[in-house]
N, C-alpha and C positions, 0 to 999 in steps of 0.2 A: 702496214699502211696506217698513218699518223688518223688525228680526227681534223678536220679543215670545216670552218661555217658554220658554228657550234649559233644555235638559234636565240636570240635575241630578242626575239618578239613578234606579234604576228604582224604581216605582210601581203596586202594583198598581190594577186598575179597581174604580171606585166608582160608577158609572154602568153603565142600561142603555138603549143606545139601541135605538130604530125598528128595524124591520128595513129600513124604505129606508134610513136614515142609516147602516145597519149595512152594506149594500153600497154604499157612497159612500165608508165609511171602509175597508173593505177595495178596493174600485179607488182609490182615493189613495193606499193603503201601495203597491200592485202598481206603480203607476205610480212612484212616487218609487225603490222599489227598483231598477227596471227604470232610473232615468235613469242616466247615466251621468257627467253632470256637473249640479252645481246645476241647478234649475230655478226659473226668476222667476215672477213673481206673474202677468206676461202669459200665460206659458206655461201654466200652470195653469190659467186663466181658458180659453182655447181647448182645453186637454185635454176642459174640465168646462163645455164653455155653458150647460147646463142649469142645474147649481148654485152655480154662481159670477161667473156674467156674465149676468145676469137684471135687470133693475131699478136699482136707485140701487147705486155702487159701494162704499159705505163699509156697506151692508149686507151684501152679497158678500164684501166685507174679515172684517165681524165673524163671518159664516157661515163661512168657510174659519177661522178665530181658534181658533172653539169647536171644529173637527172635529180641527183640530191639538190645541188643550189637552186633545181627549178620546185621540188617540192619542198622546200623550206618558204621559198618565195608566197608559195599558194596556202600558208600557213598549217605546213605540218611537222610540229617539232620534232627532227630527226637529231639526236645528240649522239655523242662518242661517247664512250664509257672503257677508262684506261683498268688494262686489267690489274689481280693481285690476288691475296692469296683464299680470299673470298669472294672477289667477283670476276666473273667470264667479261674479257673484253671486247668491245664489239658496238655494232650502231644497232639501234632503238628507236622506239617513239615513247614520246615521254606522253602519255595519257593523261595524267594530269592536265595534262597543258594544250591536250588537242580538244576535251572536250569540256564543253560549260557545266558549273552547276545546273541540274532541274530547280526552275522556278518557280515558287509557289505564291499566289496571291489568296486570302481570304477569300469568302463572298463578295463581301464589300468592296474590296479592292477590284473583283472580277469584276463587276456590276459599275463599277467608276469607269475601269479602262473601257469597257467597250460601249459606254455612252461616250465618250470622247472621242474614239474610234469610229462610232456610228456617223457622230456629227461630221468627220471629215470624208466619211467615204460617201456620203451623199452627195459630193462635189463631184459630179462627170470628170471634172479637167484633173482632181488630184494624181499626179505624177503614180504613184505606187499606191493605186485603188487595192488592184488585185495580189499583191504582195500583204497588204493590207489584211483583203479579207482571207486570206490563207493562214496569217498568224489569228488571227479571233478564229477561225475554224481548229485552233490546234490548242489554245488558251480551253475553249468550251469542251474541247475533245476530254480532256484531263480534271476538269473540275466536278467533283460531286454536287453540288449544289449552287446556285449563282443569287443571290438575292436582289430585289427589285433597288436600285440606287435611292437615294434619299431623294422625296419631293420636292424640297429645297431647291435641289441641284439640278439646273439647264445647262447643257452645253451647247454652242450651235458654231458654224464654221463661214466664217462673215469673208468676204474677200473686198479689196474695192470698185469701187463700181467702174471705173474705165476699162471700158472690154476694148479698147485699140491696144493695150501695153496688157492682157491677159489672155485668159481661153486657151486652145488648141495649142496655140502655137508656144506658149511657155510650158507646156504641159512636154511637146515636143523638144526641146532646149535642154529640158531637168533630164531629158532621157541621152540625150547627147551629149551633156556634160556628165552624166553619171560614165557614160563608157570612156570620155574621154579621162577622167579622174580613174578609173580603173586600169586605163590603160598608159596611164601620165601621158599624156598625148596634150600636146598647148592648141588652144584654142583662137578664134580669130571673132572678133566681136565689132559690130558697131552698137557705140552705145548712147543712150539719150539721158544724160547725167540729168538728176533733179536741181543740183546744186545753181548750174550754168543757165540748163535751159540749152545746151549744145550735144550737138550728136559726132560720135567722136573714135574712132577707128582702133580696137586696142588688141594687142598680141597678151594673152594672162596663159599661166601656168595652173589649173586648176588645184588649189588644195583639200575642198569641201564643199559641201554644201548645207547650208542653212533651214530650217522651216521656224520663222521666228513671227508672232502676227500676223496669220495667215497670208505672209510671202516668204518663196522662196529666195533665197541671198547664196552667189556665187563668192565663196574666199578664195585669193590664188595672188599669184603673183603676175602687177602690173609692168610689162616690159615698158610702159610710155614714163610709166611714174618711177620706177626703178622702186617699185616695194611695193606691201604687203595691199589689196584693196579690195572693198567688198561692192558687189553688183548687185542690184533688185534683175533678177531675172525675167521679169514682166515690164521691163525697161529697157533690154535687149531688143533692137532689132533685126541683127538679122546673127549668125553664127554658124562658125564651120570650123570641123575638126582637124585639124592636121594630118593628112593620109599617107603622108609617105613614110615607109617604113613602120609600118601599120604594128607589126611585132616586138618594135623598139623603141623603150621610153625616151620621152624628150629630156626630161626631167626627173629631179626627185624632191620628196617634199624636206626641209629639212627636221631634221630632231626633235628642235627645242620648238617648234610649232603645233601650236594648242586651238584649233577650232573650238575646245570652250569658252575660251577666255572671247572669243568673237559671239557665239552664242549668247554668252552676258554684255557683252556690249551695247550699250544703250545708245539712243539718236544721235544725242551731243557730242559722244565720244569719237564721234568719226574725224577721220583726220585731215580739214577740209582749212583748218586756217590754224593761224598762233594762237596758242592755250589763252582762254580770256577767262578769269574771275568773276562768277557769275552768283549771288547770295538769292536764295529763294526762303519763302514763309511757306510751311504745307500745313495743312489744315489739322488740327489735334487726331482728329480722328480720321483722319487718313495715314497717319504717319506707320502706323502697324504694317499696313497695305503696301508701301511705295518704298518702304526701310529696303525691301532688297534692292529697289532699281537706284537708289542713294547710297550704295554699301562704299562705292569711294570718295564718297563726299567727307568734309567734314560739320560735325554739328557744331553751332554758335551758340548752342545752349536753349532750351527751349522749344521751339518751334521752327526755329532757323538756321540753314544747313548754304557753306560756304561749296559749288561746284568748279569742276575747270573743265571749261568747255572747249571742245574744238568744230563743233558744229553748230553753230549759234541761231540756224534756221532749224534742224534739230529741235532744237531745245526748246524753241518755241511755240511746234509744232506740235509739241509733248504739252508743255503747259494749256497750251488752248484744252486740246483734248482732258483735262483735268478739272474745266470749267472754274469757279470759283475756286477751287479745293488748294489751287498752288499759285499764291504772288511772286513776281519778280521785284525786288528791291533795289536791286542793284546791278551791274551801271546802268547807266539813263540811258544808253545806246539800245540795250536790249529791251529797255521798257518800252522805247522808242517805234521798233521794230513790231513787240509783241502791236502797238496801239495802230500802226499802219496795218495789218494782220485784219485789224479789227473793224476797224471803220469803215470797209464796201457795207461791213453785217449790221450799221447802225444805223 
């Protein structure tokens, strides 16, 4: 019997199996763990009489097939290993690849993550409070020593103040897009776009999810828009998962798809109109600070950094918040806008 499904990378599960299949697939992980060199298709067959040596051979084949492609799926690198004249042929787990480095942080570093930590789980509504405090309970578990963080440093976890688009019920959402993102299951939303100011009925593919500025941001794929769009979840009004065929994905996410690259994504960059040329002055001494969120900018030299915008309320909304620290120079459309922005406040 050839190798088929040779692993690629991890995967989360989209499948829910039997609970007999479900303890077949866990004594198949126990037992491949447990081997100590490859193990052949015979060998398995005699571990497993009951569900792999039963009846016609090429069904037994295809039953062992699906129970590996399901534990590949739930990310446990199961590979083939062709034999020769120094290695036994046979399927494995490749341990390397099933388990993470142990982490280690300093003091310091201890003492940082779980002020930052602290500051978020103070939040009643945070989505994964208690996920939360279970990893700080296993960080402190392990650590010799933790030192007091530096006085300097406050962290605190600010949210905005409109509790009709927050609270319970986004808290709720983040839990139901997480299952449906585990299970690719597409989602059904109406949503209250910032941009429009309209509420607006949308079918998305879930890809990830966000915690950027204390909101949460849904990335997936918009079926109205025919691409890639990202949601403020505390924007959402109402949502429901797609239940039929509860065991079988809708979807899958492609490849070349980077939830990083949305993670650094800045206000302006959303992609909400035609690329507009937008030149800003930032303050000497802010430039250190704000060099990351300018990294696709170009400099003019000096002080002065040429943007392309595609969100030009965005970008506005960024400069205010920046106070004095960042001009707009150019075009007069957006200075425009910043000065309408401005004047209810003068």
């Amino acid at each position: 019997m050839g190798p088929a499904g040779q692993l690629t990378g991890f995967q989360p599960s989209h499948k829910l199996p039997s609970v007999n299949r479900t303890e077949r697939l866990l004594d198949l992980i126990t037992y491949l763990l447990n081997a100590r060199e490859p193990v052949s298709w015979q060998e398995i067959k005699n571990h497993f009489p009951e569900d792999y040596a039963q009846g016609v051979e090429e069904s037994n084949q295809r039953k062992f097939e699906r129970d590996k492609a399901e534990l590949i799926s739930l990310g446990i690198p199961i590979d083939y290993q062709s034999g020769s004249e120094t290695k036994k042929e046979g399927y494995l787990v490749r341990k390397d690849k099933l388990f993470l480095p142990e982490l280690e942080f300093s003091p310091r570093e201890s003492s940082l993550l779980m002020l930052a930590a602290g500051a978020v789980r103070e939040n009643e509504n945070f989505p994964y409070r208690d996920q939360l405090e279970s990893a700080l309970t296993k960080i402190i578990s392990i650590q010799n020593q933790i030192t007091h963080p530096p006085e300097e440093v406050t962290i605190s976890y600010i949210t905005d103040d409109g509790q009709e688009e927050g609270g319970e019920a986004s808290t709720q959402f983040i839990h139901e897009l997480q299952d449906a993102l585990d299970r690719r299951k597409y989602v059904e939303i109406c949503y209250h776009a910032f941009s429009t100011g309209k509420v607006t009925k949308r079918r998305v593919d879930p890809y990830g999810l966000i915690f950027k500025r204390g909101k949460w941001t849904l990335v997936g794929w918009d079926h109205l828009r025919k691409d890639i769009r990202s949601f403020v979840v505390r924007r959402i009004k109402s949502l429901t998962v797609n239940s039929r065929r509860p065991g079988t994905p809708d979807y899958e996410i492609p490849d070349d798809f980077s939830l990083r690259f949305y993670q650094r994504q800045q206000p302006w960059e959303l992609d909400l109109h035609p690329p507009l040329s937008v030149t800003l002055r930032i303050a000497p001494h802010r430039i250190p600070e704000l060099a990351p969120q300018l990294r696709d900018s170009e400099n003019l030299g000096g002080d002065c950094y040429r943007l392309t915008v595609t969100n030009r309320s965005g970008l506005v909304t960024w400069v205010l918040s920046q106070k004095s620290d960042v001009q707009i120079l150019e075009p007069q459309e957006v200075q425009q806008e910043l000065a309408e922005r401005l004047s209810p406040l003068l």
